[in-house]
Each structure stands twice: as structure tokens, then as C-alpha cells.
C-alpha positions, -999 to +999 in steps of 0.1 A: +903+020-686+885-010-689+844-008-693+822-032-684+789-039-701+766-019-674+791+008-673+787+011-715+746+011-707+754+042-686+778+059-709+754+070-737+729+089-711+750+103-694+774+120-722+743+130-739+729+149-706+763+163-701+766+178-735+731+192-735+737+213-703+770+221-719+788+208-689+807+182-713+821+199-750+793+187-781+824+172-801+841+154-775+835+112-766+833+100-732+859+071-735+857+055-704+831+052-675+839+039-639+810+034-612+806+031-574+778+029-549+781+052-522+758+064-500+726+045-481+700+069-495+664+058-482+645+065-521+676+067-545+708+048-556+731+073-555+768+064-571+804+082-583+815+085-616+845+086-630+849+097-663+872+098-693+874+120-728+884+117-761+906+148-748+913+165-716+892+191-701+861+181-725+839+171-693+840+167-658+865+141-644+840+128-614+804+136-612+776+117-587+746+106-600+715+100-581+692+070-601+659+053-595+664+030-569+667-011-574+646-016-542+610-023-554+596-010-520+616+027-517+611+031-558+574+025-554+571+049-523+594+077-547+569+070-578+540+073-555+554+114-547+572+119-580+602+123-559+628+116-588+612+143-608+609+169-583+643+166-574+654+173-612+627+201-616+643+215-582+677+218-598+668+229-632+637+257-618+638+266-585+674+263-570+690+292-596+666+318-579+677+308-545+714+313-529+709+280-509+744+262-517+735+227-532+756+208-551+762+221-588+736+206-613+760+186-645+732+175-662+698+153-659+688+124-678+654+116-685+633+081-691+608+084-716+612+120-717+606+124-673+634+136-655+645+106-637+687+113-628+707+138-618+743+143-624+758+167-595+793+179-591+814+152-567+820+174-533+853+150-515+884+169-508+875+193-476+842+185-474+825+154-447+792+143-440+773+156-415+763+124-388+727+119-376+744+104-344+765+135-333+744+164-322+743+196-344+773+219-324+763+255-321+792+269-351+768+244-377+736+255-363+734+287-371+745+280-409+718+251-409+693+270-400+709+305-423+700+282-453+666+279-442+659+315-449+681+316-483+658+286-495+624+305-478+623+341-485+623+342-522+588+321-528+575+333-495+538+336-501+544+329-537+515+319-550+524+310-589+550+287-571+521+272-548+503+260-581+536+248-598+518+211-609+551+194-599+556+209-565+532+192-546+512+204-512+522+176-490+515+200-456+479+219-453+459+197-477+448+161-470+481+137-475+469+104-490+465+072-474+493+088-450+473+069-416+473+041-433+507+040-442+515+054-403+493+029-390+512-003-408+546+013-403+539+021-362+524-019-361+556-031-365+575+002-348+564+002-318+578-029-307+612-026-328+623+009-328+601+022-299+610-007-279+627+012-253+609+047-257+594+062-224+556+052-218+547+090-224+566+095-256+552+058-270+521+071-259+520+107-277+536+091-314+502+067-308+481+096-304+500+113-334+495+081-355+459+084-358+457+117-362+484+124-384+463+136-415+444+158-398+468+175-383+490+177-412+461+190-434+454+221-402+490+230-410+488+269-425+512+294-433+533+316-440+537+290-475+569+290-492+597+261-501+600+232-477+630+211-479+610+180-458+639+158-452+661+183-432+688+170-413+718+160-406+729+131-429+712+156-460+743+181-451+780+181-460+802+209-442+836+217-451+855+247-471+836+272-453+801+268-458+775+242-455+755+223-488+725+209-486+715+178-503+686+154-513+658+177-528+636+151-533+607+158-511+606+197-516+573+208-514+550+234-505+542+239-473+544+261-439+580+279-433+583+262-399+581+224-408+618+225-416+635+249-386+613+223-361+623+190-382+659+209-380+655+215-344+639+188-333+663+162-353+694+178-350+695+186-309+695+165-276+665+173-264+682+188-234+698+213-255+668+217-281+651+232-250+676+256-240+682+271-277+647+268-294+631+301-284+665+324-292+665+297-323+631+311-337+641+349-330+670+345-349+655+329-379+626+363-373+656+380-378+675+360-408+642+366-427+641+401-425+674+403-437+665+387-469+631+413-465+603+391-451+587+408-418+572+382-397+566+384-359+587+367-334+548+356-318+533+343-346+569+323-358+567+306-319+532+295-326+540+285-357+570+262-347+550+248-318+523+237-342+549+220-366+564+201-335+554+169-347+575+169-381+598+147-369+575+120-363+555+126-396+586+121-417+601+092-398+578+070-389+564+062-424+596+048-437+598+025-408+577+001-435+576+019-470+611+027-482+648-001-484+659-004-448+698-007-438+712-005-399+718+033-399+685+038-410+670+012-382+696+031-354+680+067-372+644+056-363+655+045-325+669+076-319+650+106-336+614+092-331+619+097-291+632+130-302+600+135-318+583+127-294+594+145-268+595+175-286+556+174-292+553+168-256+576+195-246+555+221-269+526+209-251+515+203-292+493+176-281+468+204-282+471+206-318+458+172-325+422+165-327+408+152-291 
């Protein structure tokens, strides 16, 4: 196999964070190195590897690595949240004391001694992508949201998880500069992606625009892991179960952000409307099967005042991270989701008059 010069850069690295999480044999050489974009990731470069050894079976044969991205824009945004160490820090402290299915941690390599790449096992055979542009059918649902609990009920109401320095509060405390940052992104979205939103839903993501950090900060509890980025193109279904990918912006935060981004992201609003309520008994109910107790009344009110969590995560990135076509079609059709599901909620109440 022939190696090219940026394929020997990568080879040293990556051996050596193999071998040190013992996924690859101490004595064996990684011969050969192949690598290939794939993905449209809005923070990361994500590519496959393929690999060769000095002797069959030393190391894994394919692994996907997930790097710093190239794009000065989306790698500032990612430095500015420590997104590519959080991600690591996920897989290496937090994801063994969950039974959320993500993809199996290989190895991490770090720059300057801060986590900055993962390696992950290579899911292909029997396994696809979920699409932002097909609507979440009712056999995925209830395994989307199923992981929700696995990820929430052991660090729910942890408090020495709350303080872990790396896992930052992004929801309940002040968010930095994020009106600015929703302010310069809306400039520009409001006539590109909201171009043919109706008045009322324009209208409320305005509202939510300049109001954003308060509301975010009058976000409460229950606390416990938030994915923040849950939807449909962060999934890959196949062999029987669902895996749930990109960990980059896990934080701390209230248990409801995700099942309304979920909700809210993931369903026509049509449909979103008809399921939600049974939706938020159901997840009552998934919690108490992994022993949380938590009332059906206080999850409602909770979901209702997480109901903008769609808007808060999608329209920042209309300005601040590497763009691409799916990600412009993404922003035309989930921020009227948004914004109808705010308005449906009546959340507007939730926002300071």
C-alpha cells in the first residue's frame, strides 16, 4: 500500500494512541495508512482509516477519526467551547458509566498533551445514517428517546459531575456573548434561511434572539448529562439498536433540553403535536425504570420551558461554524420547526417581556 507524505504525518499518532489504549499490540508496526473524508461535520473533520500491520490481527483494520477542523471559523467556535476535548473526556470518563450505545472508543491522541482526536470503531456494514430530511418514524422514536434516559439517569442530580472543570454549564448560567453571536447570525438569517418562514414564527425566533441569554440562564433542573446536538444526522440505526454520535457539546444542563431538541427537530410539527404529551409520560416512565422518580407535571413544565432549544442551537451556526448545502437546507427547515414549537407551547411566556 502506497503512503503518501500526509498519510506518514498521521501514522505515528495514531499507532501510538492505539497501542496505549491497547486497541493495537505494543510490538506490532502500523505499515500502511489510507485516509478519506467522510462526513460534513459542522466543528470537526471527520475521516476513515484504513490500516495495515507488520502482522495480522495486531490492530484494527478501519477506524474513523474525528480531528480539529481545517475551517478557521468552525475550529475557532470549537476552541471557544473546548469541544474537541470534551468529546475525548466524554469517551474516556463519562460514557463507560452509561449504557448509551456510542461508537467504541480505539484510542485518542492528544496535541501538546490536550485531548484533541478520537479514533472510534468504523460502524458500515448494517448500519445507515439517520437523515435530518426524513421525519423520525415512530419504531426509531422510541429508541431515540430510550437513550435519552440510559445517558440521564446515572448523573441525575450529580453534583461532583456538575463541577467536573471540563463539562461546562452551557444551560442555567449566563452563556457568553451568545446575543451577540445570535444577533450577527439572525442579521444575515432572517433573510436567507427565514426567507420564507411565516410572519409569526419570524416574528417569535426575533423575540427569542434578544432574549436568548436570559432565558437560557432561567433554565433549572433536574441537572444531569445533556447531549446538546441531538438529532437526527448525530444517529446511525441498523443491527438492532440505535448509536449515538458527536459528543462534542455535552454539557450540564436541564434533562429536558435534549427530549424537546429531540422532539422538536426530529417531527413535523403536525405530528410533534399529536405525540409530545404521551412522549414526556413515556420518558416519566423510562426514568423510573433506570430509578429516577420524577412527576409527569413537573417533566411537561419542564419540556415546555426548554421549547426553544431548537432555535438556541441552530441559529448560532448560521454565522460561526464551516457552512455546506445540507447544512444551509438544515437551517431552512428546523428553525420554522423551532419556531413553531415555542409558539405551540405558548413558551413565549418564558421569555422576558
Amino acid at each position: 500500500m502506497e503512503r503518501t507524505a500526509a498519510d506518514l504525518d498521521e501514522a505515528a499518532p495514531v499507532s501510538s494512541a492505539l497501542q496505549e489504549s491497547e486497541a493495537a499490540a505494543a510490538s506490532a508496526e502500523l505499515t500502511g495508512l489510507e485516509i478519506a473524508p467522510i462526513g460534513a461535520g459542522a466543528m470537526a473533520d471527520t475521516f476513515r482509516m484504513l490500516l495495515t500491520w507488520s502482522r495480522e490481527g495486531a490492530g484494527p483494520r478501519s477506524l474513523v477519526a474525528k480531528k480539529p477542523s481545517t475551517n478557521a471559523a468552525a475550529a475557532a467556535t470549537a476552541a471557544s467551547i473546548g469541544a474537541y476535548e470534551r468529546e475525548a473526556k466524554f469517551y474516556l470518563e463519562l460514557a463507560p458509566r452509561t449504557k448509551v450505545r456510542t461508537p467504541r472508543l480505539l484510542g485518542v491522541v492528544r496535541d501538546g498533551g490536550v485531548p484533541s482526536t478520537v479514533l472510534l470503531e468504523y460502524l458500515t456494514e448494517g448500519y445507515r445514517p439517520g437523515d435530518q430530511f426524513a421525519e423520525l418514524g415512530s419504531q426509531a422514536l422510541e429508541p431515540a428517546r430510550h437513550q435519552l434516559a440510559l445517558l440521564q439517569a446515572p448523573f441525575w442530580e450529580d453534583a461532583p459531575n456538575s463541577r467536573l472543570d471540563w463539562l461546562h454549564r452551557r444551560l442555567g448560567v449566563p452563556i457568553p456573548r451568545i446575543v451577540e453571536r445570535m444577533e450577527r447570525s439572525w442579521t444575515v438569517g432572517r433573510t436567507t434561511v427565514g426567507a420564507d418562514m411565516r410572519a409569526d414564527e419570524r416574528e417569535c425566533v426575533d423575540r427569542f434572539v434578544s432574549r436568548a441569554g436570559q432565558w437560557a440562564a432561567a433554565l433549572d433542573g433536574p441537572g444531569t448529562l445533556v447531549h446538546h446536538d441531538y438529532r437526527l444526522d448525530n444517529m446511525l440505526f441498523g443491527c438492532g439498536e440505535l448509536v449515538v454520535l458527536d459528543w462534542q457539546t455535552i454539557v450540564w444542563g436541564p434533562a429536558m433540553f435534549d427530549v424537546a431538541y429531540l422532539l422538536g427537530a426530529s417531527l413535523e410539527p403536525e405530528r410533534r403535536r399529536a405525540v409530545e404529551r404521551d412522549q414526556i409520560r413515556r420518558h416519566v416512565d423510562d426514568l423510573a425504570g433506570q430509578g429516577i422518580s420524577w412527576s409527569a407535571v413537573e417533566a411537561w413544565q419542564a419540556y415546555r420551558e426548554a421549547a426553544f432549544a431548537v432555535l438556541l442551537m441552530l441559529v448560532p451556526p448560521i454565522m460561526t461554524v464551516k457552512t455546506n448545502p445540507r447544512m444551509e437546507a438544515t437551517y431552512r427547515r428546523l428553525i420554522p420547526f423551532g419556531a413553531r414549537m415555542a409558539l405551540d407551547l405558548d413558551a413565549l411566556e418564558f421569555l422576558p417581556a
